[in-house]
C-alpha positions in Angstrom: 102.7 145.6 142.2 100.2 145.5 145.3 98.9 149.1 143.9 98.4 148.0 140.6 96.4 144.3 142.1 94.4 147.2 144.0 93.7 149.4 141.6 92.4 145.9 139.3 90.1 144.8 141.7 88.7 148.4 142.4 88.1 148.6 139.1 85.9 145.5 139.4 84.1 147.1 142.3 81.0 148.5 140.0 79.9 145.2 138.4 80.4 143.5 141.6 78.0 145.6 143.2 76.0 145.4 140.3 76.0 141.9 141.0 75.1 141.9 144.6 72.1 144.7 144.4 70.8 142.9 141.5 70.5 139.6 144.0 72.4 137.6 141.6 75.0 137.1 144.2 75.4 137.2 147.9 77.4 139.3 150.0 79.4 136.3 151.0 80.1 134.9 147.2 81.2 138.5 146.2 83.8 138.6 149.3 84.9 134.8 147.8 85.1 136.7 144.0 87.6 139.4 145.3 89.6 137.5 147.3 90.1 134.4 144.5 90.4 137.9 141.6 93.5 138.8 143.8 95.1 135.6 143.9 94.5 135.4 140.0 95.8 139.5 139.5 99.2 139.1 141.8 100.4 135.6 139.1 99.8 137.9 136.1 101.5 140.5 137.8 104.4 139.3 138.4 107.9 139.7 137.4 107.9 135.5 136.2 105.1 135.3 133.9 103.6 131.6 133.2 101.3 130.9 130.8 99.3 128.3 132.8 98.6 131.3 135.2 96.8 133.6 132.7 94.7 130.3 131.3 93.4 130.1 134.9 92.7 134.1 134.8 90.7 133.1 131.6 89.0 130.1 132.7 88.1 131.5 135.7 86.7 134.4 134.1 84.7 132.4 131.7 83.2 130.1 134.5 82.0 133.5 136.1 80.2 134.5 133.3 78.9 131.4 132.8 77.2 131.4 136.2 75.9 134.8 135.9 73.9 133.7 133.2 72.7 130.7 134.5 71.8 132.6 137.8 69.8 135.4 135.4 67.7 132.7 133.2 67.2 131.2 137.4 65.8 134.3 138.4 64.6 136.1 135.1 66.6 138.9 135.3 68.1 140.1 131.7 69.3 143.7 132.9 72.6 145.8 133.4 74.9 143.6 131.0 76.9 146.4 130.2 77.7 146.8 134.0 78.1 143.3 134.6 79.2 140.9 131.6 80.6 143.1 129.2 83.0 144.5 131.6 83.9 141.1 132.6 84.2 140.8 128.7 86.6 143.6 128.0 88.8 142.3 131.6 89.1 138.6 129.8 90.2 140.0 126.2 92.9 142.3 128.2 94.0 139.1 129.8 94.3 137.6 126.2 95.7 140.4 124.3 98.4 140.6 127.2 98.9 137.0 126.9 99.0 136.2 123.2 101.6 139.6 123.0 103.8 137.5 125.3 103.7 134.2 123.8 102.7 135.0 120.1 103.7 131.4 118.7 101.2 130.0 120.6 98.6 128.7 118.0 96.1 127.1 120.4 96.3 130.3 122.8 95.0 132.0 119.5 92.2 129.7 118.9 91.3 129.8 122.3 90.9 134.1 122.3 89.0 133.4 119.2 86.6 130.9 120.9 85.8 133.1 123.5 85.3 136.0 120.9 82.9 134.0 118.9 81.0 133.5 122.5 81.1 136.8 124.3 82.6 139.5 122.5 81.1 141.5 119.4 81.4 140.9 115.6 84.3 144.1 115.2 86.2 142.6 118.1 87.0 139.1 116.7 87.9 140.8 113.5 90.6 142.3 114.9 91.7 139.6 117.0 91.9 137.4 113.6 93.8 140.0 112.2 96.4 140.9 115.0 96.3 136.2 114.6 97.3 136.4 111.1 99.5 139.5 111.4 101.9 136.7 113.1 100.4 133.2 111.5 100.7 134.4 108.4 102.4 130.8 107.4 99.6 128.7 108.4 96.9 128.4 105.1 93.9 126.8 107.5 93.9 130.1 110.2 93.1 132.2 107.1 90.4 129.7 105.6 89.0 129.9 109.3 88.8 133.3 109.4 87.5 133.9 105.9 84.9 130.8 106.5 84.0 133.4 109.8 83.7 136.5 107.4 81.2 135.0 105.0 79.3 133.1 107.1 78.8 134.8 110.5 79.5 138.8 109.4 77.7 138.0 106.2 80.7 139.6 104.4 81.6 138.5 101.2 84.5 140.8 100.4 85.8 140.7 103.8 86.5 137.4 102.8 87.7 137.5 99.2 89.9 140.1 100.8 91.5 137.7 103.3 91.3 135.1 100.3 93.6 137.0 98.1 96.0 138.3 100.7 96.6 134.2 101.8 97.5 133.4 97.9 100.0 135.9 98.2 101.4 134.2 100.6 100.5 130.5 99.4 100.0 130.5 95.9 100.4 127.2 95.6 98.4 126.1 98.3 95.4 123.8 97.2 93.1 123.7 100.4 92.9 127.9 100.1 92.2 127.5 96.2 89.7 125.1 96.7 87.7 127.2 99.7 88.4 130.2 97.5 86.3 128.8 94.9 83.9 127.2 97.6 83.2 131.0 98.8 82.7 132.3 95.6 79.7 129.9 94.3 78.7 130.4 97.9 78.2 134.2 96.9 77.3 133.7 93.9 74.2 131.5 94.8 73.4 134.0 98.1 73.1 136.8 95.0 70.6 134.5 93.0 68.8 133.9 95.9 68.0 137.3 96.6 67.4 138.2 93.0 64.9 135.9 93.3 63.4 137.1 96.5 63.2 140.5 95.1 61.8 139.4 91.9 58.9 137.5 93.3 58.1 140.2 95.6 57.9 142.2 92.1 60.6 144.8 93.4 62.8 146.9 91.1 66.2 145.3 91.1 67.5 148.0 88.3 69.2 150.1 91.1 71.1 147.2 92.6 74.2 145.8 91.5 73.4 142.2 90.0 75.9 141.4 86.9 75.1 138.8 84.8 78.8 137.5 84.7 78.6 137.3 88.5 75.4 136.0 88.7 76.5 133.0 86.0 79.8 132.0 88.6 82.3 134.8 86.5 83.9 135.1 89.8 84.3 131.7 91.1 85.4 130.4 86.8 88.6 133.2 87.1 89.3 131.0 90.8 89.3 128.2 89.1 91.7 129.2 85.8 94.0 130.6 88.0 94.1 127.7 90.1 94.4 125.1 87.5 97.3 127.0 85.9 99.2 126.7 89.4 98.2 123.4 90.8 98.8 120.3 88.4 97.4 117.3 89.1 94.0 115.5 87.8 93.1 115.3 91.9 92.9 118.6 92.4 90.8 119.3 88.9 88.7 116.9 90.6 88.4 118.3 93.9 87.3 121.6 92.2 84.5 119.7 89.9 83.2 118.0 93.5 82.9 121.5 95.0 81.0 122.8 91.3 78.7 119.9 91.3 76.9 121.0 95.0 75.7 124.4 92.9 72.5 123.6 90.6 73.5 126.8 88.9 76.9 125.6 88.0 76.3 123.8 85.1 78.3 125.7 82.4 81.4 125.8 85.2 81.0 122.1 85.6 81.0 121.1 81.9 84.1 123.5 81.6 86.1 121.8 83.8 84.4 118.4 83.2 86.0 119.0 79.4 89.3 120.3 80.5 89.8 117.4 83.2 89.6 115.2 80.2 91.7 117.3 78.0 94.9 118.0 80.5 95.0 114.5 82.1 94.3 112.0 79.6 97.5 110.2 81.1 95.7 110.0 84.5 94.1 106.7 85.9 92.2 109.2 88.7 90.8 111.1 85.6 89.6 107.8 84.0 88.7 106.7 87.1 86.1 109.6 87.7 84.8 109.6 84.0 83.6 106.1 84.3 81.8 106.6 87.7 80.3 109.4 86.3 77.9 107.1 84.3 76.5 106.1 87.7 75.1 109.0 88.4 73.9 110.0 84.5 70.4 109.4 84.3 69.4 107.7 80.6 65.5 108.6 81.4 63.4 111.3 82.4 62.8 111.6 85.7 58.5 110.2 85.0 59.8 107.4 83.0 62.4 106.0 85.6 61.7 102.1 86.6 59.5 101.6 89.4 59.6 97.6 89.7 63.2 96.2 91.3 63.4 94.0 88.2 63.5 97.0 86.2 65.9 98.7 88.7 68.0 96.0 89.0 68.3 96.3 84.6 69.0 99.8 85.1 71.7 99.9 87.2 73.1 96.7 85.2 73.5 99.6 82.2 74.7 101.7 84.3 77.4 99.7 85.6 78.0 98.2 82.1 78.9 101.7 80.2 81.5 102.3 83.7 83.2 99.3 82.6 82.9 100.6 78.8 85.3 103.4 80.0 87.4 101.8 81.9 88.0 99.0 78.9 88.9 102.0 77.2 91.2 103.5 80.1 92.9 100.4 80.2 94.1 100.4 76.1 95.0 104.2 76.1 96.9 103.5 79.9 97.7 100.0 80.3 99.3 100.7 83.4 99.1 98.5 86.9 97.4 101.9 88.8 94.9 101.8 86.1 94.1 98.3 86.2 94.3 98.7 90.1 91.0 101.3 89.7 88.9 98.6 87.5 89.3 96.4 90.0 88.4 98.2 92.7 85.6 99.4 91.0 84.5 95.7 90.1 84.7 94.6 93.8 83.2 97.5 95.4 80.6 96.9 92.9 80.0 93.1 94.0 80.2 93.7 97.4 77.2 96.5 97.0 74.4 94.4 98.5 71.4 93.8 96.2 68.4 91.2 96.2 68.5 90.8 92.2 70.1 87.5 91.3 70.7 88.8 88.2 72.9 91.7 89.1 75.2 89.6 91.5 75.6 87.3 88.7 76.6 89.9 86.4 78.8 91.8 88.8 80.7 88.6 89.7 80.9 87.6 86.4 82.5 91.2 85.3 84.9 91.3 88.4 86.6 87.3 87.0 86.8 88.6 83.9 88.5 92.0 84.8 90.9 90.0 87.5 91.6 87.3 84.4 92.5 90.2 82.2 95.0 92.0 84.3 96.7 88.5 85.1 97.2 88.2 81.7 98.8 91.3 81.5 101.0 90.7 84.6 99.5 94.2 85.8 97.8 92.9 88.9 99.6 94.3 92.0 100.1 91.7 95.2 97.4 92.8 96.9 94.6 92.2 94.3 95.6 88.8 93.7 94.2 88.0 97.3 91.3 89.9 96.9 91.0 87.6 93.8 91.8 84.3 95.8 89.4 85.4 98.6 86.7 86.0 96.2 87.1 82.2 94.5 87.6 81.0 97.9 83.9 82.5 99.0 82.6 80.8 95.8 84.5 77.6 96.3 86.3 77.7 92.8 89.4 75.5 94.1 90.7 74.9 91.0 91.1 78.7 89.7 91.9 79.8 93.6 94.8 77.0 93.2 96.1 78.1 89.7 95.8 81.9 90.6 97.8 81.4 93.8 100.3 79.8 91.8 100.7 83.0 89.6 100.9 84.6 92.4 103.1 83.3 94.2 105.4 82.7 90.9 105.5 86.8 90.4 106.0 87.3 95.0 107.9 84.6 95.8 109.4 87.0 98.6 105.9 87.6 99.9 104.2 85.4 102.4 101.0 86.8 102.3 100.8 85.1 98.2 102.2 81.8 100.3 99.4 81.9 102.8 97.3 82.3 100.0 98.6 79.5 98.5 97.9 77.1 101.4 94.9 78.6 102.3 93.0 77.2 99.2 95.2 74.0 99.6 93.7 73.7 102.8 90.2 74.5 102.2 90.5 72.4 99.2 91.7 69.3 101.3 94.5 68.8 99.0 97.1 66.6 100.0 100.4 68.6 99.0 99.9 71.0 102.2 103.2 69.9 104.1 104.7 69.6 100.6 103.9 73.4 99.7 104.6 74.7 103.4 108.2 73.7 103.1 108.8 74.8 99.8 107.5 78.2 101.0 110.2 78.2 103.7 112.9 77.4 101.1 111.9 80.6 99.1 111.1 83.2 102.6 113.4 84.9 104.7 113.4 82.8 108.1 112.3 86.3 109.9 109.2 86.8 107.8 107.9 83.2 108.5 106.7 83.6 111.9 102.4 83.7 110.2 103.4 80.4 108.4 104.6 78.3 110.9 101.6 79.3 113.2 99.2 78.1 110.1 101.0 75.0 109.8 100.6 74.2 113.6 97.1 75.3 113.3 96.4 72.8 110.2 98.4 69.6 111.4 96.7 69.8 114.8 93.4 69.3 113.1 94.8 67.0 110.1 97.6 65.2 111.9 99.1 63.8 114.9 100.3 64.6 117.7 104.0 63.8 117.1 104.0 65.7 114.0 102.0 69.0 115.4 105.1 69.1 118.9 107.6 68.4 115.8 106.4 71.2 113.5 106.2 73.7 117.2 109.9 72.7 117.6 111.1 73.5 114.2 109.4 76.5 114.6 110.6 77.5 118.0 114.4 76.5 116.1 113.9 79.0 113.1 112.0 81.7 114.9 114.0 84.2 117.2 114.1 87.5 118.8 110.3 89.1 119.7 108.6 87.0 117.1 109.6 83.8 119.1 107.3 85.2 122.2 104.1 84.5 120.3 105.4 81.2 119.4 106.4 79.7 122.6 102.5 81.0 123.7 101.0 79.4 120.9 103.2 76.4 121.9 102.1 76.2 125.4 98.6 76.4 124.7 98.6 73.8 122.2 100.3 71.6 124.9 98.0 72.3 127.2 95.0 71.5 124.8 96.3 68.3 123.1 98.0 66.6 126.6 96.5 68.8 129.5 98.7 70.0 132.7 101.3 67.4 132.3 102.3 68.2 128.5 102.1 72.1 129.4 104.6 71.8 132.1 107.1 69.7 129.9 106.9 72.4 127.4 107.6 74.8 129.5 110.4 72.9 131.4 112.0 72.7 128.0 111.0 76.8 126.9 111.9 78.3 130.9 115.8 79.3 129.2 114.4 79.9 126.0 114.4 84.3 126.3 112.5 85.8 125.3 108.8 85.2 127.1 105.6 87.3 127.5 104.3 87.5 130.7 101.0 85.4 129.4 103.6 82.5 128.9 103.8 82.5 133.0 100.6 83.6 133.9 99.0 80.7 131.6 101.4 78.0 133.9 100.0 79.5 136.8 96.2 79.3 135.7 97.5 76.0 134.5 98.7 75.0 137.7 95.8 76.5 139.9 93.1 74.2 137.8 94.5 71.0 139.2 92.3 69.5 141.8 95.8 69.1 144.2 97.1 72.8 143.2 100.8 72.5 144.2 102.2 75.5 146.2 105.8 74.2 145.0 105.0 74.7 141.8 102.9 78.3 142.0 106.2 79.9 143.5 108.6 78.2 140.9 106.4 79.9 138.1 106.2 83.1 139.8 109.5 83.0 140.9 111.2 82.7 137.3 108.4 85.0 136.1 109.9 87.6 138.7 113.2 86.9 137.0 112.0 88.2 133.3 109.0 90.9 134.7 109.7 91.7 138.3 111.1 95.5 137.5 108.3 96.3 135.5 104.9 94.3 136.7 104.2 95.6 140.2 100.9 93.3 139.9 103.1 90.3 139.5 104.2 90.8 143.2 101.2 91.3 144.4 99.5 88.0 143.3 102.2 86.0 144.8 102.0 87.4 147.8 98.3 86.7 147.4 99.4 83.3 146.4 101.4 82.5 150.1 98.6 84.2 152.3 95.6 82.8 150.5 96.6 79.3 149.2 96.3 76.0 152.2 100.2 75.2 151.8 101.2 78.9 151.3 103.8 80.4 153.7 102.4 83.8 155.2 106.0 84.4 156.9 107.2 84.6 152.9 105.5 87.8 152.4 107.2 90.3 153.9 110.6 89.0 152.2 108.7 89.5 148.7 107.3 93.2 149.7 111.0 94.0 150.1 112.3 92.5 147.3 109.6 94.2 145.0 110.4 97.3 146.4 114.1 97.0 145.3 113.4 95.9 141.9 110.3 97.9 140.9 110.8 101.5 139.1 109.7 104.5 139.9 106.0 104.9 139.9 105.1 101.3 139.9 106.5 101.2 143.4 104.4 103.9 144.2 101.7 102.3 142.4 102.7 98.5 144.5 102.6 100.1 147.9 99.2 101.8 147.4 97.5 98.0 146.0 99.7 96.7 149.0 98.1 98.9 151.5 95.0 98.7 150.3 94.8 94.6 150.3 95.7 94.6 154.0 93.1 97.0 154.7 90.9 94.7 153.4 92.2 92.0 155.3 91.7 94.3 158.6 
């Protein structure tokens, strides 16, 4: 092995004393290169090979070069890189060619050779380095996009890519992503030849001799793509994906209209299809472009068409495919449309008015999924229509009885609307929801009786709740508990909650940390008291909060009644109950507090 390390770093002898005569290194830093180059050579020479050894060899390499350059745009020196850099070049790809033999599964090893390739190495390298990639990746459809995406657009080759393109298919031909940048490439091609066409046309050049087909030069290539595509991948999503790609070519028009046409032939039974269609009339303008409205009144009427023939489509969507998906796209159409801000009066009005109407419709229907009819509820809410937010909640709670979002809703507007049935309805939700579900109602109906009724009634409601709410749902509880204590009947209520919570498992550590903060606000701070909630917070945390420990030792040597003698019985204890690194992590903030105390 120590001949072959020699022989490695002999070979590296000429561009280090390129290096030094050149004055872009000292004597001194080229003694440091060889000695740290033989460390690196004797790990990847080795009988045990580790992959974190030749990532070093790389980065190491890389860090070299990229001080040599720095040093040269320093000094102004841009001579001898084939001496210096390239060979450095040609010693890293070794490095990775050696490495990505050994562990060929290693996808991000791959991307990282072709990184450096794209960076230092020449055009004909990284080709082969994405070949001998794909020779073993041949599974993975986005390692051929990348390196077709790298064949069009940094080698400027066209059929190297449409090459690599038609050998993925044959491995994925029903991969969607490769069909879609397939066609991508092809209108890319197709508009390059245009352009030139062009180029040569104004410069009044004879373009008989070179090879510009009309087909091709119309989108031939990228039309076959798409046929072949459509016939393998169903699915109206797709068809759309390829008519999004179409529609960034100005050129394109024919292809577009084709697959506009066929989109609405194959997948008529398709809300997305609908969906699209009516959007489309957004974009469709009814003027020429010097007749357009300049004035925002007449803007504002514009887009008011606009929007009206979108819902013109999708009233027709909805009676060829009364379905709940399709009624589900309406909607969402309606809202995004309302929540679109806009200074015309007259265009809010109109889009709120559509979205009721669309909303009324599908409840009707009984095609409004659970969801919507909050949106809906939100949206009378925010306009304060009580009365419809009440009778809509009511349908909706009549179709989800088992869902206590459509009861919040429910209470919500008989809240906002003052109403008086509140307790009435909160119960009757209970009755109809699964006790582990209810945990978001009983906080609302603590939050609503402390500001609408008494005290009595608020601590009775907390301990029904703390009753019918167990397991990790309880914990939030018992905090929401203790603060309400604390708010409605200061330091004395807190404590009596939590005299009558401390057996009540399970806590949060918050649920301790709020007594001691609690306790530590009264003007006579009891010391007593500080160590009984640390103590029985110890009892639920103490093997997995080292910062618990430290505070209460904090506690005894910083507080007037504290016992300083107590601490050195806590260190030990913590150190048998804590785990692992959080002992390591206690002894360090141990050591550094009486440092500080030094």
């Amino acid at each position: 092995m120590a001949e072959i390390i020699q022989e490695r770093i002999e070979d590296r002898l000429p561009e280090l004393e390129q290096l030094e005569r050149v004055g872009l290194f000292s004597h001194a830093e080229i003694k440091a290169i060889i000695k740290k180059a033989s460390d690196l050579e004797y790990k990847i020479q080795r009988r045990t090979l580790l992959k974190e050894d030749f990532i070093n060899y790389v980065q190491y390499e890389i860090n070299l070069l990229e001080l040599i350059q720095r040093r040269r745009a320093r000094i102004g020196y841009s001579f001898k890189k084939d001496e210096i850099e390239n060979s450095v070049v040609h010693r890293v790809q070794g490095v990775f060619r050696r490495a990505s033999a050994k562990w060929k599964d290693d996808v991000q090893l791959w991307l990282s050779y072709v990184v450096f390739c794209k960076k230092w190495a020449t055009k004909a390298q990284l080709s082969k380095v994405f070949s001998a990639m794909l020779a073993i990746h041949s599974n993975k459809p986005a390692l051929w996009i990348m390196a077709a995406k790298w064949e069009m657009e940094d080698r400027l080759s066209s059929e190297s890519a449409r090459q690599l393109f038609l050998r993925a298919l044959r491995f994925h031909p029903e991969c969607a992503k490769l069909y879609q940048e397939y066609f991508r490439m092809e209108l890319m091609h197709t508009e390059k030849l245009r352009k030139e066409k062009q180029e040569f046309e104004k410069a009044k050049m004879d373009v008989g001799n070179l090879d510009y087909p009309e087909e091709i030069l119309q989108g031939e290539l990228a039309r076959i793509i798409y046929k072949n595509s459509v016939s393998k991948i169903k699915g109206a999503e797709f068809h759309v994906s390829l008519l999004s790609i179409a529609q960034l070519f100005d050129f394109a028009k024919d292809l577009q209209k084709e697959i506009y046409d066929d989109l609405q032939a194959l997948h008529t039974d398709d809300p997305l299809t609908w969906d699209y269609v009516a959007r489309r009339e957004l974009e469709i303008e009814t003027q020429p472009r010097e007749e357009q409205p300049t004035t925002k009144q007449a803007k504002a009427a514009e887009m008011g068409r606009k929007e009206a023939r979108c819902c013109a489509v999708y009233e027709e969507a909805v009676k060829s495919l009364p379905t709940e998906a399709m009624w589900k796209c309406y909607m969402n159409f309606c809202l995004e449309r309302f929540t679109k801000k806009t200074n015309s009066e007259f265009l809010r009005g109109k889009r709120l008015e559509r979205t009721m109407i669309v909303f009324r419709k599908g409840n009707e229907l009984k095609l409004l999924p659970e969801f919507q009819y909050k949106q809906w509820i939100e949206l009378l809410l925010h306009h304060d229509y009580f009365k419809e937010g009440l009778e809509v909640a009511v349908a909706g709670t009549e179709l989800f009885r088992d869902s206590v979002t459509m009861w919040q809703m429910k209470l919500q507007v008989l809240i906002e609307s003052k109403s008086t049935d509140v307790a009435m309805v909160f119960e009757e939700a209970f009755a109809h929801l699964k006790p582990q579900v209810c945990l978001p109602l009983w906080i609302s109906w603590a939050e609503w009786s402390e500001g609408a009724k008494s005290q009595e009634d608020t601590e009775a409601i907390f301990k029904n709740a703390i009753l019918a709410v167990t397991g990790a749902d309880s914990v939030t509880l018992k905090d929401k508990y203790l603060d309400w204590a604390h708010r409605s009947g200061g330091y004395k209520r807190a404590r009596a909650v939590f005299r009558s919570l401390q057996e009540s498992r399970p806590f949060s550590i918050d649920f301790f940390r709020k007594m001691i903060q609690f306790e530590k606000a009264q003007e006579s701070c009891k010391m007593v008291n500080l160590r009984e909630y640390y103590e029985r917070a110890l009892r639920e945390f103490g093997s997995v909060d080292s910062d618990l420990w430290m505070d209460y030792i904090k506690e005894e040597l910083n507080h007037p009644l504290g016992r300083p003698e107590n601490c050195g019985q806590i260190y030990w204890r913590a150190m048998k109950m804590l785990q692992g690194e959080l002992t390591e992590a206690f002894v360090a903030k141990h050591a550094m507090h009486q440092a500080g105390h030094l």
